[in-house]
C-alpha positions in Angstrom: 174.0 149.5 113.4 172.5 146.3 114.2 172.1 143.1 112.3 168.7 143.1 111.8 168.4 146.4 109.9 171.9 146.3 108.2 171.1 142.4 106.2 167.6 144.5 104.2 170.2 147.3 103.8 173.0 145.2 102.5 170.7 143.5 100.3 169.0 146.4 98.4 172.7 147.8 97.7 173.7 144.2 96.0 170.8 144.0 94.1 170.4 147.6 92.8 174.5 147.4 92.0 173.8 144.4 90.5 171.2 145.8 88.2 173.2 148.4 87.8 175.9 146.1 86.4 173.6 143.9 84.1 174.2 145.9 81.4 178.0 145.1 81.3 177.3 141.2 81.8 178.4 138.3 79.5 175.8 137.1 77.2 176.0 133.4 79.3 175.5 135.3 82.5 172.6 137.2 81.2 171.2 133.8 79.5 171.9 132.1 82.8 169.7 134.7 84.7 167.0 135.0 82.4 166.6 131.1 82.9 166.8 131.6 86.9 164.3 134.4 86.2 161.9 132.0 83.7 162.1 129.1 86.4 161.4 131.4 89.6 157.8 132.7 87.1 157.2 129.0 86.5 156.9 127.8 90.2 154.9 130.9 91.1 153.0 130.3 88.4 152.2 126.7 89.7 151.8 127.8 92.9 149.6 130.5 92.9 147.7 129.5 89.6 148.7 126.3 88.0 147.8 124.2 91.2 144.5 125.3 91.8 143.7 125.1 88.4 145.1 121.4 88.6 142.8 120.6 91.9 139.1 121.9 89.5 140.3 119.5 87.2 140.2 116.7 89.7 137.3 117.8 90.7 135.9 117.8 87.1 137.4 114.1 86.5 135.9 113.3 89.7 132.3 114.2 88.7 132.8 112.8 85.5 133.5 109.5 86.4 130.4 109.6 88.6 128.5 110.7 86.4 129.8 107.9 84.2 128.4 105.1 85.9 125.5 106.9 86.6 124.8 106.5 82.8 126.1 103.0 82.6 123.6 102.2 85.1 120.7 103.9 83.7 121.9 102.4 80.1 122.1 99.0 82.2 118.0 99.2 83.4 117.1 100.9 80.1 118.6 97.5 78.1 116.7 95.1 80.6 113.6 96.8 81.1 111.9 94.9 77.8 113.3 92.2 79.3 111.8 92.4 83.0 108.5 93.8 81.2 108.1 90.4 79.5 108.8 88.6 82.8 106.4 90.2 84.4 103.9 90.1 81.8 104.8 86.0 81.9 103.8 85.4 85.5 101.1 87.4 85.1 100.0 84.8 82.5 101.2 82.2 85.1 99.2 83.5 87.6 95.9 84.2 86.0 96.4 80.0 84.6 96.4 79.1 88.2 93.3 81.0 88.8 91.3 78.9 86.4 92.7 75.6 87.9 91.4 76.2 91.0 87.4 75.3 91.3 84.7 77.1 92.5 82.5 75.8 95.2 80.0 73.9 92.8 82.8 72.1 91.4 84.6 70.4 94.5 81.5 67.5 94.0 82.5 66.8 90.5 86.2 66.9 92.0 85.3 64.0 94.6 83.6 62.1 91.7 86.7 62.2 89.7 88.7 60.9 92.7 86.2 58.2 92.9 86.3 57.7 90.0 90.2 57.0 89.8 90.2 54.7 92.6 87.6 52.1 91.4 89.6 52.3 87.9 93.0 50.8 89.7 91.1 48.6 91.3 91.0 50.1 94.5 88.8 50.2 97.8 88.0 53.1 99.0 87.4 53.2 103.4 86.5 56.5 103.1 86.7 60.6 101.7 86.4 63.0 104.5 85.9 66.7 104.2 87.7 68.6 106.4 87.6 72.4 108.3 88.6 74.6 105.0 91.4 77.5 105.8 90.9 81.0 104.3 94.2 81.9 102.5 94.6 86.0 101.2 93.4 84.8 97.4 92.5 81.1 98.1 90.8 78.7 100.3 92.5 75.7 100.9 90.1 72.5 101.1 91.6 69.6 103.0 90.3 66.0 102.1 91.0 62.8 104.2 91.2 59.8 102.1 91.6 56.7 103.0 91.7 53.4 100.4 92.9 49.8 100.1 94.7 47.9 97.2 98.3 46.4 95.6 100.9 48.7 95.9 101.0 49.2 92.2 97.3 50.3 92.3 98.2 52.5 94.9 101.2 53.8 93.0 99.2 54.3 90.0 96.2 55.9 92.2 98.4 58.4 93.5 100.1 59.5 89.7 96.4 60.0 88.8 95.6 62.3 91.3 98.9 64.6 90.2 97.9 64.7 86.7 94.0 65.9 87.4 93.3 69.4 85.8 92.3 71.1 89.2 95.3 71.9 91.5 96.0 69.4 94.1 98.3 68.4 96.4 99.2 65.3 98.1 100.5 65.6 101.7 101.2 63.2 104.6 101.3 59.7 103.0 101.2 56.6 105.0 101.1 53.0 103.5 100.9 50.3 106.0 99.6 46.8 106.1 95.4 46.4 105.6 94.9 43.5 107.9 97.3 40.0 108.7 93.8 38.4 106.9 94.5 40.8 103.8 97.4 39.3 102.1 99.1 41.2 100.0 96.8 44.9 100.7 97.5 47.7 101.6 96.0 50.7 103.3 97.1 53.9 101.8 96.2 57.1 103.8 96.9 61.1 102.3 95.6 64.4 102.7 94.8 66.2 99.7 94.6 69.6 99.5 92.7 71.4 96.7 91.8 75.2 96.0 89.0 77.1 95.4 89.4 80.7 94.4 88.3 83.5 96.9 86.7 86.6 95.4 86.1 88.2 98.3 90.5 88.2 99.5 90.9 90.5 95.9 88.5 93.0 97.0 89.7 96.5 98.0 
């Protein structure tokens, strides 16, 4: 007889004289083996069911935490969307204000009569208002002016405030204040670009 087939041999005789002899057993020894018994059901019990019960529970956690933020974030945009609905209904507002400040083709004259008109009022000379090539913009056209006058630098200072507070958009680009003439004094020869707007219908049009 070799090893290998007298160890499952030798085995099955302990443990069926063992069983055999449970009966006559000590009440420790018998608690002592139901305990070894109760632990050896406990880790197959974890084993075989405990643990992947354990790993849907991750799982579950898992996907509730995601879902989680998923409803903090909705919450989140649900809170601010009165919010960003008044913002956008504000530069709508905005928008449709700028609109109106920006003249239509029969008003640029009255535009250069008001400029005219603030540049005689601070006592100014003007050398000339020249209308230049207009550029086509998506929802405007942009109307360049050339304008060249003469005064104290005060008056000019003043000239140039007025123009910033007219109710038509305009804007003042490329300013250069130099000396009028060695003859002049104290003059001097201010020269800007305007720019003003007019609206274009046609750049809105599907």
């Amino acid at each position: 007889m070799n090893l290998s087939t007298s160890l499952p041999r030798l085995a099955e005789l302990e443990f069926a004289t063992l069983y055999r002899n449970a009966a006559n057993w000590s009440l420790p020894r018998k608690a002592l083996l139901g305990g070894g018994l109760i632990c050896v059901l406990l880790v197959l019990a974890d084993v075989f069911y405990l643990s992947t019960s354990r790993e849907k529970l991750h799982q579950q956690e898992a996907q509730e935490a995601v879902l989680l933020q998923q409803f903090a974030l909705k919450s989140t945009l649900a809170g601010n969307l009165e919010a960003y609905t008044l913002q956008i209904q504000g530069m709508q507002e905005a928008f449709a204000k700028l609109l109106q400040q920006l003249p239509t083709d029969t008003e640029v004259p009255g535009l250069l009569e008001d400029i005219t008109r603030l540049g005689m009022a601070n006592g100014l000379a003007f050398e000339g208002i020249k209308l230049l090539d207009e550029r086509v913009q998506p929802l405007y056209v942009e109307l360049p002016l050339q304008i060249g006058v003469t005064g104290a630098y005060h008056d000019l200072a003043t000239f140039i405030s007025a123009l910033a507070g007219l109710p038509r958009v305009i804007t003042l680009h490329d300013l250069a204040i130099r000396p009028a003439n060695p003859q002049a004094g104290r003059l001097l020869r201010l020269e800007l670009l305007a720019k003003t707007y007019r609206y274009n219908e046609q750049g809105l049009l599907p």
